[in-house]
C-alpha positions in Angstrom: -24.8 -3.3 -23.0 -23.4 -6.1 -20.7 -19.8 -6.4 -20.8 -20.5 -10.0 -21.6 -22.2 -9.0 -24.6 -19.4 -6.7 -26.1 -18.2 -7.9 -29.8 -14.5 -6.9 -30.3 -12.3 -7.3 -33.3 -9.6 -11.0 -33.2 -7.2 -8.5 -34.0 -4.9 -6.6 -32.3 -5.7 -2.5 -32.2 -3.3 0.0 -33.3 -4.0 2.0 -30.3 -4.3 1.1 -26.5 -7.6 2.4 -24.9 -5.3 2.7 -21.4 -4.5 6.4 -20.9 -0.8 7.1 -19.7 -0.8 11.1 -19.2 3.1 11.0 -19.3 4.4 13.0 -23.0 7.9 12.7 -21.4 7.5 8.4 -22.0 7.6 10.0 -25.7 10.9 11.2 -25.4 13.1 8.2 -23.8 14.9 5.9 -25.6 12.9 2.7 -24.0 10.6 3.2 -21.4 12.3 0.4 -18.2 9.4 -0.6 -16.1 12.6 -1.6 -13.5 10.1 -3.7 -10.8 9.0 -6.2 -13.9 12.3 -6.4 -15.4 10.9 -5.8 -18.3 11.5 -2.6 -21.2 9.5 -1.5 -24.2 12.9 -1.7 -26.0 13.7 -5.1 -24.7 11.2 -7.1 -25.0 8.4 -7.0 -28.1 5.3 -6.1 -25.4 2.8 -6.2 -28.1 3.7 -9.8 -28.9 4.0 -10.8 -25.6 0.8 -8.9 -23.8 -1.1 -8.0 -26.7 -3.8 -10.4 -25.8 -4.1 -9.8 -21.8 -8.0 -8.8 -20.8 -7.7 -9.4 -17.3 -5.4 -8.6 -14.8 -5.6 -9.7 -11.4 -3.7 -8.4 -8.6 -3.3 -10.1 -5.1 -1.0 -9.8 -2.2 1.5 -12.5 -2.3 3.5 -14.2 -4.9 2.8 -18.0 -4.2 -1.4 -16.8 -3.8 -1.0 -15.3 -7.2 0.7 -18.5 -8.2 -2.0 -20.9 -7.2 -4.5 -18.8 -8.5 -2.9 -18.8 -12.1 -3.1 -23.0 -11.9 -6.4 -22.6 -10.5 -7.6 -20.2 -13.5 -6.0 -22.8 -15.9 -8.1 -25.4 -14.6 -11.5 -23.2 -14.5 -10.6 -22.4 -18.1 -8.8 -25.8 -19.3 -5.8 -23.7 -20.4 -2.8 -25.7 -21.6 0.9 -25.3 -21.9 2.9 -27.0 -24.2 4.3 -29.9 -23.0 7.6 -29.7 -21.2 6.6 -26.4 -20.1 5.7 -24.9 -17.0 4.4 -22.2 -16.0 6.8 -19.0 -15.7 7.1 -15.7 -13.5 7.8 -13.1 -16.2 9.1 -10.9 -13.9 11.4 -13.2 -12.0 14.4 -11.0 -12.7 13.1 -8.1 -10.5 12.7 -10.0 -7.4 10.0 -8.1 -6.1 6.7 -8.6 -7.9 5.8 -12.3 -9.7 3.8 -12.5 -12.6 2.2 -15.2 -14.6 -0.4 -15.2 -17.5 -2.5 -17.6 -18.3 -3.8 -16.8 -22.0 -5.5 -13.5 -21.6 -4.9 -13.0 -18.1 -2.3 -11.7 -15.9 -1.7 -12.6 -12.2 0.4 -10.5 -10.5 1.3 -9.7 -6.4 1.0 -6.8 -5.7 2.8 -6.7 -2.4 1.3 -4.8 0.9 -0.2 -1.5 1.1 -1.0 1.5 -1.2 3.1 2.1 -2.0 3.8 -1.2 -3.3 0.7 -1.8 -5.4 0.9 2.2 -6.7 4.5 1.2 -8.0 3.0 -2.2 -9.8 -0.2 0.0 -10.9 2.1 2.6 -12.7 4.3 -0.1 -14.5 1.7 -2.5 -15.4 -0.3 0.8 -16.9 2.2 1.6 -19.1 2.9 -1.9 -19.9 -0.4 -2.3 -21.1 -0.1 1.0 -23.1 3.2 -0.4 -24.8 1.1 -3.7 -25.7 -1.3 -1.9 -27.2 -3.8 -3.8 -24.8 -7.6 -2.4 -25.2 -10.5 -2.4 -22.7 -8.8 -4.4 -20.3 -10.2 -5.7 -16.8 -8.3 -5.0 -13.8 -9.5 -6.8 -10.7 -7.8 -6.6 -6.8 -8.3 -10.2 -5.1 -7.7 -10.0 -1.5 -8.3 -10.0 2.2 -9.5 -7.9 4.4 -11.3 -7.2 7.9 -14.8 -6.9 8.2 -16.8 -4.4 9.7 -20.0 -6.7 11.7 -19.4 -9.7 9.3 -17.9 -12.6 10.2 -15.1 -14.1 8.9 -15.6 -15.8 5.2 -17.6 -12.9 3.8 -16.5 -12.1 0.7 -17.1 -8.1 -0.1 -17.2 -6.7 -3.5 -16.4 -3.1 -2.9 -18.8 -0.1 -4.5 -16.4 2.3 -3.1 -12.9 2.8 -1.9 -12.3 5.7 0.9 -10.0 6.7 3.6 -10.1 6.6 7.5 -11.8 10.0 7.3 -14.2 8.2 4.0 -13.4 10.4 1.5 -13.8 9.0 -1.5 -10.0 10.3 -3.0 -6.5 9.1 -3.0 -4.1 11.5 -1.5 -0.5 12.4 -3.1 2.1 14.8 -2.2 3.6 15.5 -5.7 6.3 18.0 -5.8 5.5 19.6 -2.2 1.7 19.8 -3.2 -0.9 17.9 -2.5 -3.0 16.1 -5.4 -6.3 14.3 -5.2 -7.1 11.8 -7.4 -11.1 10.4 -6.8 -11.2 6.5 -6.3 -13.8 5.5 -8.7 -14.8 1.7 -8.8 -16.8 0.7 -12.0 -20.3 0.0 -10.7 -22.0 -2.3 -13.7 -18.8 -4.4 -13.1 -19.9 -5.0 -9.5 -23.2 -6.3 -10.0 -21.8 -8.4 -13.1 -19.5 -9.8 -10.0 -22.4 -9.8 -7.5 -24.7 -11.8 -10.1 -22.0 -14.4 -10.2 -22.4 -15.2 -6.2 -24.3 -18.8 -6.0 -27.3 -20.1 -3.8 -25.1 -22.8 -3.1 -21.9 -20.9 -1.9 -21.3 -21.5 1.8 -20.8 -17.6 2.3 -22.2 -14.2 1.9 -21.3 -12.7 -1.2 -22.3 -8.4 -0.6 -21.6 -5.4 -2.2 -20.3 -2.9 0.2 -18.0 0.1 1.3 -13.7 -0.6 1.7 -11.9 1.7 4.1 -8.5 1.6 3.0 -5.5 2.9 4.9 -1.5 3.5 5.1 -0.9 1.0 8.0 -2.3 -2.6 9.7 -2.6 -1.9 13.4 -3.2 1.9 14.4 -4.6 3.0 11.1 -7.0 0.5 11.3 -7.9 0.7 14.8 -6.1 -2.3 16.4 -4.7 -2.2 19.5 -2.3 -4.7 19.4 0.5 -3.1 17.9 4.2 -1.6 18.9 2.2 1.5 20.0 -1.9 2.6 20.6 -2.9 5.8 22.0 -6.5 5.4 22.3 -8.8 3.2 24.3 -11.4 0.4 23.8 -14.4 2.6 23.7 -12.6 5.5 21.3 -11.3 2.3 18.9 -15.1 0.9 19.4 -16.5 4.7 18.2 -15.0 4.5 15.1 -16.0 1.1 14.2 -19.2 1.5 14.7 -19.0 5.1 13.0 -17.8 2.9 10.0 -20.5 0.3 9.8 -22.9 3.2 10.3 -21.9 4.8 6.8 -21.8 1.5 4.9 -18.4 0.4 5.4 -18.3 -3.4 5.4 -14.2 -3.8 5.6 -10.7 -2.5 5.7 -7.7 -3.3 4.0 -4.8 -1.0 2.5 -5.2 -1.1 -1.4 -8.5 -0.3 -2.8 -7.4 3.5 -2.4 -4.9 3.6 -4.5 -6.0 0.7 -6.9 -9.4 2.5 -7.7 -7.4 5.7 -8.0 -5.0 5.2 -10.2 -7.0 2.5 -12.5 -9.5 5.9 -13.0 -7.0 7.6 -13.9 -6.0 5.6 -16.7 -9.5 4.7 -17.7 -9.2 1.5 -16.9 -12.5 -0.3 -15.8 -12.0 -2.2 -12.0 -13.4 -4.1 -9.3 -12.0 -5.3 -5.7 -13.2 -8.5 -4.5 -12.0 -9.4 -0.9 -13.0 -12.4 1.8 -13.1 -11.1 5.4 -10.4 -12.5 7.9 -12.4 -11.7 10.8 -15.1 -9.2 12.6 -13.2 -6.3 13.7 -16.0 -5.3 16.2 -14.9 -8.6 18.0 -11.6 -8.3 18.0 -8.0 -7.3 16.5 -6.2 -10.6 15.9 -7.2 -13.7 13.7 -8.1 -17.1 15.4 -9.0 -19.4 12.9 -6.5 -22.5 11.9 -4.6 -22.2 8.3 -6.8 -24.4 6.5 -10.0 -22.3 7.0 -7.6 -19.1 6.0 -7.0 -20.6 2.9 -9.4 -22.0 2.1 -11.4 -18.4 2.6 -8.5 -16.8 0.8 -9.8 -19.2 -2.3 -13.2 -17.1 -2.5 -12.6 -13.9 -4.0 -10.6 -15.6 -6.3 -13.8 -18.3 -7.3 -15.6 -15.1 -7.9 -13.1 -13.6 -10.0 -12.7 -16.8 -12.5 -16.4 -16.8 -12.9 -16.2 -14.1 -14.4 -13.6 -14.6 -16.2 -14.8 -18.3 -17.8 -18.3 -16.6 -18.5 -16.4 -13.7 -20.5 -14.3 -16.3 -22.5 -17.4 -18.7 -23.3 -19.7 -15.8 -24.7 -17.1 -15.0 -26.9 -15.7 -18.3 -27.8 -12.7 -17.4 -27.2 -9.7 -19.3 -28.8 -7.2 -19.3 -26.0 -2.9 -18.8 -27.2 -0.5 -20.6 -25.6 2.3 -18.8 -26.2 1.9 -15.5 -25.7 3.4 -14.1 -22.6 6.5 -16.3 -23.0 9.4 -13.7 -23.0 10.0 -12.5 -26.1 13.2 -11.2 -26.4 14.1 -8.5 -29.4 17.1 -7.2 -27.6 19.3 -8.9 -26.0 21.8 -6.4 -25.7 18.8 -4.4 -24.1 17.3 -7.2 -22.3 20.7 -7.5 -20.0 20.5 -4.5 -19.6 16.9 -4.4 -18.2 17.9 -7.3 -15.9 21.0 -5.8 -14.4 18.8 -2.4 -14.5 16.0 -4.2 -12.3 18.4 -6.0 -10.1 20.3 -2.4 -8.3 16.8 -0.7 -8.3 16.2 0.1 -4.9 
């Protein structure tokens, strides 16, 4: 059955469907998710997020931001008047978040570190909400591997310099794998969504992902490089040889860790460049973001075609903090702030 064609229940469930394999969560007094400023004794998480489907994670704070006005456009989504929209998690400083009726927008910072920490919180937030079968989508950029620039790459698979398919973690002086599964009827429901009259390539392809910009990936532009032209142009080849279409440094630990919960997820990212033509991007601002604008155009397709099959009726409120605590919510806040 299409995901499109799922029936589900108007009410909320008793139970989340997102797996947190944490029993110690069980045992603390409230659980502080310290880079939201937010805390399941704090806040009332079910009211506020027990509605979210879709959760989209991007780089940077302002490119979440437009995309969560460009979402309320695609789905005419409307604040009350003298509103505006809000970052929810304002207080911590390091991540933003808004949500736009069922859907969260959050940056998720650069490379597998900072989005692992958001992945973990946001998990468990959606466990406190009680939030079932939600969506989780990674909207990004990236650099292509023999496409140009403006290709936007829906990824089948997320793997590591040396492509294996598995996210590596040293966890108490051992070291654990975790495979990084992407959901695959999810990427053809994204890839059927690409239109004869988009501008652009719209493929389905492998993502290397790795730990750093210029000589994980191969550049030699950096502070240091250590190989030459022909071994950097050996590899890159090597890549597009085994189906790799692009690089970037999340997928690995987005498609890891969403498994993990059983959390269904895609990654949908517009090339920058052809890295088999060089290491440093030429074109002017206006074609970057205007590029950058792609994945996301993807990503609310799907979206509005999910919330018009079900006739969906959208509410405005939830998501607005909802305070039970205040006692607890300063305490979140001045919790969030010294967390370094």
């Amino acid at each position: 059955m299409s995901f499109f064609q799922q029936e589900e229940s108007d009410e909320y469930e008793d139970v989340s469907t997102v797996m947190v394999r944490n029993s110690h969560l069980d045992l603390m007094d409230q659980d502080i998710l310290y880079h939201l400023a937010l805390g399941s004794g704090s806040h009332d998480l079910r009211a506020m997020f027990g509605d979210v489907k879709f959760v989209c994670m991007g780089g940077t704070p302002k490119r979440m931001e437009q995309f969560a006005y460009k979402l309320m456009e695609e789905i005419s989504y409307k604040i009350p008047t003298g509103t505006k929209l809000q970052d929810i998690s304002r207080y911590s400083y390091r991540y933003s978040m808004y949500k736009v009726g069922p859907v969260l927008c959050i940056s998720h910072g650069m490379g597998m570190p900072s989005v692992g920490i958001l992945l973990h919180e946001i998990i468990k937030l959606m466990f406190h909400a009680k939030v079932v079968d939600p969506v989780f989508f990674r909207i990004g950029t990236s650099g292509g591997i023999g496409l140009e620039g403006g290709t936007v790459i829906i990824s089948d698979e997320a793997v590591d310099g040396f492509l294996q398919p598995h996210l590596e973690l040293q966890i108490l002086g051992k070291l654990v794998r975790r495979s990084s599964i992407l959901d695959k009827k999810l990427q053809w429901e994204l890839k059927s969504l690409a239109e004869p009259d988009d501008p652009y390539p719209t493929m389905i392809g492998k993502t290397v992902c790795t730990s750093d910009f210029y000589e994980g990936q191969g550049r030699m532009d950096g502070a240091f490089c250590d190989f030459t032209e022909e071994e950097k142009m050996e590899y890159l080849e090597k890549l597009k040889a085994n189906g790799v279409r692009n690089i970037e440094m999340e997928s690995l630990a987005f498609a890891a860790l969403t498994h993990h919960a059983g959390i269904k997820a895609a990654v949908v990212c517009v090339t920058l460049l052809d890295r088999l033509k060089g290491d440093q991007i030429h074109y002017p601002k206006e074609v970057l973001d205007e590029w950058q604008q792609r994945p996301q155009a993807l990503v609310c397709r799907y979206i509005k075609k999910y919330l018009s099959k079900r006739g969906m009726i959208l509410n405005n409120h939830c998501g607005s903090i909802n305070v039970k605590s205040p006692r607890r919510f300063k305490l979140v806040q001045q919790e969030s702030e010294s967390y370094d």
